[in-house]
C-alpha positions as CSV (number, residue, x, y, z in Angstrom):
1,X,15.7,-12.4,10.5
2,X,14.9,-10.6,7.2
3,X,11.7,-8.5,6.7
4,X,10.4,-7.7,3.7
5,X,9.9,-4.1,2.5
6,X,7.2,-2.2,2.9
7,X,7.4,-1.1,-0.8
8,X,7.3,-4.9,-1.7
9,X,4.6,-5.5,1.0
10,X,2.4,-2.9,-0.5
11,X,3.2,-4.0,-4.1
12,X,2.2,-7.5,-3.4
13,X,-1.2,-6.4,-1.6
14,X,-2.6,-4.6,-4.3
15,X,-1.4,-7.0,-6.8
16,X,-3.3,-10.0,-4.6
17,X,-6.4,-8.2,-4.0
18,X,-6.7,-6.8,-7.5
19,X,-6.5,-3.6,-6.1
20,X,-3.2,-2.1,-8.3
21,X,-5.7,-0.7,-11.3
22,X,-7.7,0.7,-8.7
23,X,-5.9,4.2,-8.1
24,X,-9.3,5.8,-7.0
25,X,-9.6,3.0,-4.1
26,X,-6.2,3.0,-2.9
27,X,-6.5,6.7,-2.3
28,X,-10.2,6.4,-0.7
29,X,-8.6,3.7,2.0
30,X,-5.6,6.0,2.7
31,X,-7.7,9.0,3.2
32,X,-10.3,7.1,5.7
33,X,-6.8,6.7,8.0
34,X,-6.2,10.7,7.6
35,X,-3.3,10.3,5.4
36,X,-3.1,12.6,1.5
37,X,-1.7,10.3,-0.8
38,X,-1.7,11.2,-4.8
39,X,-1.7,8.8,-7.8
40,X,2.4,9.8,-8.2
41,X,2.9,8.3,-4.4
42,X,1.3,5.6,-5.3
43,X,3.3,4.7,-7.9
44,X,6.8,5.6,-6.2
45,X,5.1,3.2,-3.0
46,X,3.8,0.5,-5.7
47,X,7.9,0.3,-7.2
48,X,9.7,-3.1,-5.8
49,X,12.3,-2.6,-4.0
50,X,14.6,-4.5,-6.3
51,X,14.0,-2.4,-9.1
52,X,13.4,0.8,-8.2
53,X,13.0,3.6,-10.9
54,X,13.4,7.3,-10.5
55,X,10.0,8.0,-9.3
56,X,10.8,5.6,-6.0
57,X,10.1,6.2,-2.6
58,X,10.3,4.5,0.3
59,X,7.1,3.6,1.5
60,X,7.0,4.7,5.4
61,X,5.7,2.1,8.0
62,X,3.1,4.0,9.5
63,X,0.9,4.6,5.6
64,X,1.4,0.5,5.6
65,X,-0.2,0.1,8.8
66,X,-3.0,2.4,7.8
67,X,-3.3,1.0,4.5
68,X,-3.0,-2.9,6.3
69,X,-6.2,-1.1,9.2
70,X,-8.3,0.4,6.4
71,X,-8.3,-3.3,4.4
72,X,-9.6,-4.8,7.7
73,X,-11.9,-2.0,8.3
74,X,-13.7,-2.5,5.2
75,X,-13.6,-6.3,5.1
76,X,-11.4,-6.3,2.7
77,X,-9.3,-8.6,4.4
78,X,-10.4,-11.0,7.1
79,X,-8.6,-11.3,10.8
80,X,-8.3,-14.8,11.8
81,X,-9.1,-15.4,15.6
């Protein structure tokens, strides 16, 4: 089994919740998990993994999580039960 990226999991996210214009947002929800993130990171995160330019980073599992945890935590995103 194949998982997708994290870079591509983060691209989509902002991309579905309208969030990718948002820059001042993004960093807000990273910072209410504890983690410093810049507009730069963003971008290198925000790069598919298919076409990655020279700015790209991989994007580590642990800020997706937190990113994932601070959507739920401000409703966001709903859990279903």
């Amino acid at each position: 089994m194949q998982f997708m990226p994290t870079n591509d999991v983060f691209f989509h996210l902002l991309n579905i919740l309208q969030l990718h214009k948002d820059k001042d947002l993004i960093i807000e929800l990273f910072e209410s998990q504890n983690i410093e993130i810049s507009r730069s990171k963003i971008k290198a995160w925000d790069t598919k993994t298919g076409r990655p330019t020279s700015g790209y980073r991989e994007m580590p599992r642990e800020a997706l999580d937190a990113f994932i945890k601070a959507l739920y935590e401000r409703r966001l995103v709903e859990v279903d039960k």
